[in-house]
N, C-alpha and C positions, 0 to 999 in steps of 0.2 A: 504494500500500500504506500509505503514512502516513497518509491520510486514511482509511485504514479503521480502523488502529489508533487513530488520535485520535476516531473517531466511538464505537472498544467503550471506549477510557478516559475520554469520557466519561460515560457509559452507567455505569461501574463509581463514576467520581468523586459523581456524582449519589446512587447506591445509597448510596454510604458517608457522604453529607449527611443523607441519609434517616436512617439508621442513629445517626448522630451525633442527628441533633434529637430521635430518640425516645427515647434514652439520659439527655439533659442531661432532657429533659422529665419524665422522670421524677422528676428527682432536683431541682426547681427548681420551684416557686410562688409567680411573681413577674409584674409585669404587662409585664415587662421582657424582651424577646427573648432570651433569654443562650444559646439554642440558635444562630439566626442567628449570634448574635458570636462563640461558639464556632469555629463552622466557617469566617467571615470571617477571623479574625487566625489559625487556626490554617492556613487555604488559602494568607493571605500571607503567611507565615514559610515555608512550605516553597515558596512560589512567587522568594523571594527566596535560599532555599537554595539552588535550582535555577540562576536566573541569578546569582549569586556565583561559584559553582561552575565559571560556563563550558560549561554544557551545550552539545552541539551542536544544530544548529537540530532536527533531527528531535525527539527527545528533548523540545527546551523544545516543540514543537508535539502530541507524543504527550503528556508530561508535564503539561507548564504551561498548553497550550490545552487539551488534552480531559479525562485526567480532573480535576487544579485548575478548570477551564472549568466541570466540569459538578459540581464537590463545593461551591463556594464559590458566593453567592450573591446579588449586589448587590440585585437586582428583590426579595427578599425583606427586607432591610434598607431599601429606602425602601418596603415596604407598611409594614413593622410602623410606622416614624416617620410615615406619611399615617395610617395608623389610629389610632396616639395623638393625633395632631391634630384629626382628627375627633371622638374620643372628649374633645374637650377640655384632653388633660393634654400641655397646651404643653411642661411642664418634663420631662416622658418623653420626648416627641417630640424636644425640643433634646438629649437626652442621648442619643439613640441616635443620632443623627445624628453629632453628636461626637463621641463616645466611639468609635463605629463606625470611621469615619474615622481618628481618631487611631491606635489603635492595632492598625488596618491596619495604617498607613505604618508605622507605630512595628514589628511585627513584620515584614513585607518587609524595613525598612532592617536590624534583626536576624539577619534572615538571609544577606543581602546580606554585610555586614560578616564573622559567623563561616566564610563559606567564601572570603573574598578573603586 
């Protein structure tokens, strides 16, 4: 049964990344991912809520693997940084790379911290 719930949360996490990047896309014209980064730091602050928290395993596996799994989105943070690379613009590319990264961690540990 948990694998079926982790297969419809993610299914739902996915929808709501969707939803997230048409939102920010809207409101954002820039050569710069800030949908991706959105949903990236905003997936690991609540994925680090979660484990601070203490969830039980089901939980972090309904929760954290399927729908976090399926709203957050690594494979699309390193196209957009391979497609500014290609498109030449090294200094976009280094920054979403970075920037990406950083404040991942930087929100997980945020999380992590406010529920311990």
């Amino acid at each position: 049964m948990t694998v079926v719930l982790m297969a419809l949360a993610g299914g739902l996490g996915a929808a709501c990344r969707s939803l997230v990047d048409v939102e920010v896309g809207r409101r954002t014209s820039s050569r710069l991912p800030w949908a991706t980064f959105a949903v990236n730091v905003t997936g690991s602050f609540a994925l680090g809520l979660l484990v601070g928290a203490a969830a039980g395993s089901d939980v972090l596996l309904v929760v954290g693997t399927g729908f976090l799994g399926g709203y957050t989105t690594f494979s699309s943070a390193s196209l957009e940084a391979a497609r500014a690379l290609v498109e030449h613009r090294r200094a976009d590319a280094a920054a979403i790379a970075v920037a990406m990264a950083a404040a991942c961690v930087a929100a997980a540990s945020l999380g992590v911290v406010l529920t311990r």
